[in-house]
VEXDREN-2710 file (C-alpha; in Angstrom, 1 decimal):
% VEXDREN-2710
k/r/px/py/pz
1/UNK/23.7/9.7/10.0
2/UNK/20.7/6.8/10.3
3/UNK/19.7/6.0/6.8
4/UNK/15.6/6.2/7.1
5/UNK/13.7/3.5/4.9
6/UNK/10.2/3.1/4.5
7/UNK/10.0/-0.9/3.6
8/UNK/6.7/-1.6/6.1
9/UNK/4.4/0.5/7.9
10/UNK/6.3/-0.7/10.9
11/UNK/8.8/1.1/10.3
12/UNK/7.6/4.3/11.0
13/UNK/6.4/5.3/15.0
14/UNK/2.7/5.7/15.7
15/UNK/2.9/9.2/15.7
16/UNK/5.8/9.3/12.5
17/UNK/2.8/7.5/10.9
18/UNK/0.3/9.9/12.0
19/UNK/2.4/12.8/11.4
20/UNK/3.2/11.7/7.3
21/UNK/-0.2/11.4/6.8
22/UNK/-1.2/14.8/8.5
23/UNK/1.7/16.0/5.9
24/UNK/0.0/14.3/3.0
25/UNK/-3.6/16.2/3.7
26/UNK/-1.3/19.5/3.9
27/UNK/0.1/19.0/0.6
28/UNK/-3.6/17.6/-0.6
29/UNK/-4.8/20.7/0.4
30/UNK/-2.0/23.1/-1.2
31/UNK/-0.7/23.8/2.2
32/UNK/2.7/22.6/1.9
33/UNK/4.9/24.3/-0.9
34/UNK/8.7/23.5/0.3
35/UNK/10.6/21.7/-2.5
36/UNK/12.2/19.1/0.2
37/UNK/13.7/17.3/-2.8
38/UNK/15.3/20.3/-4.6
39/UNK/18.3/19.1/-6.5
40/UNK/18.1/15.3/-5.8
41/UNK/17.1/12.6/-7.8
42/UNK/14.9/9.1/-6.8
43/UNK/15.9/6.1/-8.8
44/UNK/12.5/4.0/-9.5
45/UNK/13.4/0.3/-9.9
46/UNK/10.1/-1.8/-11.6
47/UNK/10.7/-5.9/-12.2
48/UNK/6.6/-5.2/-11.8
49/UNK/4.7/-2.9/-14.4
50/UNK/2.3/-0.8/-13.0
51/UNK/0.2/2.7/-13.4
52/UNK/-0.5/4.3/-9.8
53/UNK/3.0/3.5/-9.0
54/UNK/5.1/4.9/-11.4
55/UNK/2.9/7.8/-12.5
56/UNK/2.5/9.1/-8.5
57/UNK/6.0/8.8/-7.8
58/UNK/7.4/10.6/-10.8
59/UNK/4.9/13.4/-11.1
60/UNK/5.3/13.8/-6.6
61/UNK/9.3/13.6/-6.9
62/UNK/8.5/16.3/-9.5
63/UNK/6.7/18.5/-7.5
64/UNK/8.8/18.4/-4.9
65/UNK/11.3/19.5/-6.8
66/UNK/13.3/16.3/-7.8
67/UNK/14.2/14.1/-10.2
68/UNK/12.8/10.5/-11.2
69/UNK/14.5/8.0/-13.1
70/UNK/12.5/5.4/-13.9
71/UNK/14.6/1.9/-14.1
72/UNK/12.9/-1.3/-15.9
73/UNK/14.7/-4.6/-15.4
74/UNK/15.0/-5.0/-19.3
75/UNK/16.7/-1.6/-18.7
76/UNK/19.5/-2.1/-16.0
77/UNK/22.0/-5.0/-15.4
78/UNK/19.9/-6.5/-12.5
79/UNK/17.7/-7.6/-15.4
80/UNK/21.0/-10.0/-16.5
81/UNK/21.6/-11.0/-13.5
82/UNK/23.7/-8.3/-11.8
83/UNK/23.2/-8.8/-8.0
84/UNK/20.9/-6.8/-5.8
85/UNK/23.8/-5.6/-3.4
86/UNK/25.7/-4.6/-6.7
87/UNK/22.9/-2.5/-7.6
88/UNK/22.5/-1.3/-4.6
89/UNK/25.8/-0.2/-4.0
90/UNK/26.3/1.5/-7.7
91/UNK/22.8/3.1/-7.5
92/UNK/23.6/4.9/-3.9
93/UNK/26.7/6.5/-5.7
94/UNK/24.7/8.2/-8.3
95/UNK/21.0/8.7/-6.7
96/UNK/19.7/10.1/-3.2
97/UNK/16.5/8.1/-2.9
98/UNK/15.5/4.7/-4.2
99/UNK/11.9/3.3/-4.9
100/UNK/11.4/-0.8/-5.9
101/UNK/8.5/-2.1/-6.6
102/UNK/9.4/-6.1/-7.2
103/UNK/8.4/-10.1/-6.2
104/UNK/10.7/-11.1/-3.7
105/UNK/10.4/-8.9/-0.4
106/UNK/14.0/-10.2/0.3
107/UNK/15.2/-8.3/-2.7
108/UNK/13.6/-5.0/-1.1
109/UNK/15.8/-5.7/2.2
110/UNK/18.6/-6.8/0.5
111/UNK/18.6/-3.3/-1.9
112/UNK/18.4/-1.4/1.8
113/UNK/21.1/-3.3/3.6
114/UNK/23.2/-2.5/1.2
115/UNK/22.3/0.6/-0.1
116/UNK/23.2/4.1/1.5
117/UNK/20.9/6.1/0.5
118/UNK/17.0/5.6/1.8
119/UNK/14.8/3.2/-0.2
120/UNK/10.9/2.6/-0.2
121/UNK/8.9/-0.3/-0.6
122/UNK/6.8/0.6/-4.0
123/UNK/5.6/-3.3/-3.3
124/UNK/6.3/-6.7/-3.0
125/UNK/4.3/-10.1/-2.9
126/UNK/4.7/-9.7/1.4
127/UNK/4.0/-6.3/1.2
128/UNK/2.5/-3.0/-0.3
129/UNK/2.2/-0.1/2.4
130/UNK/2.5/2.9/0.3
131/UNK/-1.3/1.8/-1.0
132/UNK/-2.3/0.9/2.4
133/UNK/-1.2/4.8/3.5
134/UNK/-3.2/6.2/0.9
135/UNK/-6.4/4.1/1.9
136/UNK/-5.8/5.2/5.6
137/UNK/-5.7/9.1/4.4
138/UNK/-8.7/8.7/2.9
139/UNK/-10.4/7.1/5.5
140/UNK/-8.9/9.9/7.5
141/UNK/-11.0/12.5/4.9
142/UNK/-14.2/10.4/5.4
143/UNK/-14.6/10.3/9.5
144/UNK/-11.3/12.1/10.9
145/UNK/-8.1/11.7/12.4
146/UNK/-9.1/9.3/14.8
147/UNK/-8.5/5.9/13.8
148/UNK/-9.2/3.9/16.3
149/UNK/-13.1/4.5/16.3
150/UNK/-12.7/3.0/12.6
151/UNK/-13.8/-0.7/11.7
152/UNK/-11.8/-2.1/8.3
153/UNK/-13.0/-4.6/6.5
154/UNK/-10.6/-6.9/4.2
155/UNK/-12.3/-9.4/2.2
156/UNK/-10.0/-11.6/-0.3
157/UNK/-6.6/-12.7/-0.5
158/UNK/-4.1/-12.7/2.7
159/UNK/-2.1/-10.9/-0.2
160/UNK/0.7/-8.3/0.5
161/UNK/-2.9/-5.9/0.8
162/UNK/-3.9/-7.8/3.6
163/UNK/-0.6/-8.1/5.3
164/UNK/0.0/-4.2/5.0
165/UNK/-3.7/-3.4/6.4
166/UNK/-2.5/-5.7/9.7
167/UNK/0.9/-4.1/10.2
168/UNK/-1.7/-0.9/10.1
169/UNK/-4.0/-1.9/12.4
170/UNK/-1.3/-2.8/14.9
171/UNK/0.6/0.2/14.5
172/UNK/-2.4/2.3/14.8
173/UNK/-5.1/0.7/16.6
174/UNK/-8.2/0.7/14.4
175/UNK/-10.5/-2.4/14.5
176/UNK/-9.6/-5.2/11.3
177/UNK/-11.9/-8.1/10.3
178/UNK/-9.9/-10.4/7.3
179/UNK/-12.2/-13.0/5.5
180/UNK/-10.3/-14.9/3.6
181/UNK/-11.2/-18.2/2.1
182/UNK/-8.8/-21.6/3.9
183/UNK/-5.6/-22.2/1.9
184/UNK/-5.6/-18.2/1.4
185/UNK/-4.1/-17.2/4.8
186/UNK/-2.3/-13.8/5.5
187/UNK/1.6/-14.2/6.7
188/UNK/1.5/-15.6/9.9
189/UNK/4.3/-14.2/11.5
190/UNK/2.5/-10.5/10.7
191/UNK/-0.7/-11.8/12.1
192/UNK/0.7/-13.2/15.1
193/UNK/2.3/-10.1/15.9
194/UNK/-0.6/-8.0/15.4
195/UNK/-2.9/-10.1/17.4
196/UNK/-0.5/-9.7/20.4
197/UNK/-0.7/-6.1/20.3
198/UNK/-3.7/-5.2/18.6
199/UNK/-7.4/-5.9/17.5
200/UNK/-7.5/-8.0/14.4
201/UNK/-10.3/-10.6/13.8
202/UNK/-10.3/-13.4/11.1
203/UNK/-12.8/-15.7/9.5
204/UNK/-13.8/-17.7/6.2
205/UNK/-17.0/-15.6/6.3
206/UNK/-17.0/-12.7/3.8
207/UNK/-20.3/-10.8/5.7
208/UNK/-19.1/-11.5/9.1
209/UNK/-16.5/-9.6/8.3
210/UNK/-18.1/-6.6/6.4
211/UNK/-21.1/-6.4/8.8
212/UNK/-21.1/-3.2/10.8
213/UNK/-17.7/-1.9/9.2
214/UNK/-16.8/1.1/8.2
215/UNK/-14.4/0.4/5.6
216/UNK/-15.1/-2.6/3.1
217/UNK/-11.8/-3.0/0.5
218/UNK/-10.7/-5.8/-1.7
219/UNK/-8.3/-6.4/-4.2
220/UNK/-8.3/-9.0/-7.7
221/UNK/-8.2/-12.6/-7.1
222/UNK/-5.6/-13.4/-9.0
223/UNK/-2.4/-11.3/-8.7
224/UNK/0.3/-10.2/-11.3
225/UNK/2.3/-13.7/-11.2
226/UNK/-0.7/-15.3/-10.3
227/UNK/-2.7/-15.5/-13.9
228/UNK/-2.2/-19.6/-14.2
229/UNK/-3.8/-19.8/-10.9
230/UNK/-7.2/-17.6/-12.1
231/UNK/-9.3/-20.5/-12.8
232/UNK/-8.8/-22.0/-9.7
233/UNK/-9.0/-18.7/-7.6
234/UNK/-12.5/-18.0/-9.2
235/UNK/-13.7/-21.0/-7.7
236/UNK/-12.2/-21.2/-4.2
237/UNK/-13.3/-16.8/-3.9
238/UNK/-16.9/-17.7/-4.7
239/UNK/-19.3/-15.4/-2.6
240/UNK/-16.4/-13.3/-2.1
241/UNK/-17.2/-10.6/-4.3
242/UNK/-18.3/-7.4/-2.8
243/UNK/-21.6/-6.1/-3.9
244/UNK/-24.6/-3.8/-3.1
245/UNK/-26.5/-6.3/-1.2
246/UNK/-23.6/-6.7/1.2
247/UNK/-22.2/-3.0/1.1
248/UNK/-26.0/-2.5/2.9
249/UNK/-25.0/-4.6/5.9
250/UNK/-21.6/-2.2/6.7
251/UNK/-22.4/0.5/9.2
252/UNK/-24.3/3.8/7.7
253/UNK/-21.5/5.6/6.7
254/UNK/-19.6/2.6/5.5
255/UNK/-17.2/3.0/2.3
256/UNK/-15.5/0.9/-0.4
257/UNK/-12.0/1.0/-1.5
258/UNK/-9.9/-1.0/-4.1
259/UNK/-6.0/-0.2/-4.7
260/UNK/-7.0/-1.4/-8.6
261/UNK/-6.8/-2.7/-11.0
262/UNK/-9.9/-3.9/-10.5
263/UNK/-11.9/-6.8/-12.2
264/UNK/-15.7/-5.6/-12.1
265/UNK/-18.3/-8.6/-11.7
266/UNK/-15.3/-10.5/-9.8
267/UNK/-14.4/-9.8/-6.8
268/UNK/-16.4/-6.6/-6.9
269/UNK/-19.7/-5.7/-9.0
270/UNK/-19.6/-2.6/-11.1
271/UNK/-22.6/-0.9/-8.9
272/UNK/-20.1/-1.1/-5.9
273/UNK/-17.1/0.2/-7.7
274/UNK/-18.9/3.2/-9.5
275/UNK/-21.5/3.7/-6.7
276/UNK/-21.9/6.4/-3.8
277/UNK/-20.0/4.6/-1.2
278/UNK/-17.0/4.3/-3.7
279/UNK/-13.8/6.1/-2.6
280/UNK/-11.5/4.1/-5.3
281/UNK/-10.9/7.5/-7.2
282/UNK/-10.2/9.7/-3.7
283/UNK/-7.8/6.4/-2.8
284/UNK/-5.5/6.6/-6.4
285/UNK/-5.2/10.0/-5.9
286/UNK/-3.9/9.3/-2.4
287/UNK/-1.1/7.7/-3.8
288/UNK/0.6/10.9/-5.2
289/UNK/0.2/12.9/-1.8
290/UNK/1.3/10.4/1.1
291/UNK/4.3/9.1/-1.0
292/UNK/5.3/13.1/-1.7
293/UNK/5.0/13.0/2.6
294/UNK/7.2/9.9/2.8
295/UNK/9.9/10.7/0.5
296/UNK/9.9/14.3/2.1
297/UNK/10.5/12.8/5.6
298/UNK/13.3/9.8/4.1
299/UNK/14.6/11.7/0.7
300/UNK/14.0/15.4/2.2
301/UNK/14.7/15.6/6.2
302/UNK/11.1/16.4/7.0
303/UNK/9.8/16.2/10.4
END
């Protein structure tokens, strides 16, 4: 039997895509009650600290009727050097699921290749698709199921945000505008793909990019692993943050969103964050449903 990882949006079909996050509303919406994960247990692997992440995993393995470990690196033998493929082979013995969220996107394929037992990308530096699946369901609760009538802004980093929302917008059609400033370029290889087969538009111009759009998101400046950097990223992101005066030239019904944490008066001002075209709550709450409806399809044999 084919061992089902989630590692990149990719990964999924178009309509495997559109099908979890039609699952994820269900269970939003108390819908879905099956306990898919009834008797099984997801290993949760963290060399990165983090809040959405560990709390929406745990509490949706939970509800589904599972069990989450959660694994630090000061807390397993990979944190002393114990190889990945090691880990990988030891942890399928014991667990039927695992979740990593880590740096090196190598490490991620490395745990699946030699794994047996289905793992999902909680992030890496290259790449962070369960966020980017929570921002397209709530995009999908603010003007329907039809993506591709949907204009997505990305303004900041070509970060493993802006990577994700590209692998998106080629999987599923939607129009993407990344403004990014030079030296701050999104990984080329994803770009080039999604440019062959899709409709993704870049530029150094933060407004060019958010005028008319639907959807205007952003992350920090500087990353986790990034803080020596901060000084230097305040200064080359200048005019990058996203505020009220340029949320006004976004289409009418235009939203923010923001995977947070966020930095308020940075790369986003606090009327933005906390104002009426702010979905960032809706968006964190996200988290917990779509990543219930991919471990049910990977973990649980769903759909």
């Amino acid at each position: 039997m084919t061992v089902r990882h989630f590692l990149q949006i990719p990964d999924f079909s178009r309509q495997e895509l559109l099908d979890t996050l039609d699952l994820a509303a269900r269970m939003k919406r108390g819908e879905y009650t099956d306990q898919p994960l009834a008797g099984k247990t997801l290993a949760m692997i963290f060399t990165k600290s983090s809040t959405r992440t560990r709390v929406s995993f745990e509490v949706g393995t939970r509800q589904l009727g599972g069990h989450a470990l959660f694994l630090s690196s000061r807390d397993i033998q990979l944190g002393r050097g114990e190889p990945i493929r090691d880990t990988a082979r030891v942890l399928s013995r014991y667990v039927d699921g695992i979740m990593i969220r880590t740096f090196d996107q190598q490490d991620l394929v490395e745990l699946a290749t030699y794994g047996s037992v289905p793992v999902i990308n909680g992030l890496t530096d290259l790449l962070h698709p369960c966020q980017i699946m929570a921002d397209l369901q709530t995009i999908i609760e603010n003007f329907g199921p039809d993506l591709r009538g949907v204009k997505v802004a990305w303004v900041g980093d070509g970060n493993n945000m802006a990577n994700s929302w590209i692998n998106a917008a080629y999987m599923l059609g939607f129009e993407l505008r990344l403004a990014y400033p030079a030296g701050y370029e999104p990984n080329a290889e994803i770009l080039e793909r999604a440019r062959a087969g899709g409709n993704v538009i870049t530029t150094h111009d933060p407004r060019e990019a958010v005028a008319g759009a639907d959807v205007v998101n952003t992350d920090v400046w500087a990353s986790m692993g990034q803080e020596e950097e901060s000084a230097k990223r305040a200064r080359d992101f200048q005019g990058y943050c996203i505020s009220e005066e340029m949320m006004e030239t976004g289409s009418e019904r235009a939203i923010f969103l923001h995977c947070l944490p966020a930095h308020r008066g940075e790369e986003v001002t606090e009327g933005v964050i906390e104002g009426p075209r702010s979905r960032v709550w809706d968006e964190a709450e996200n988290r917990l449903h779509v990543q219930k409806a991919i471990m049910a399809r990977v973990m649980g044999g769903v759909g």
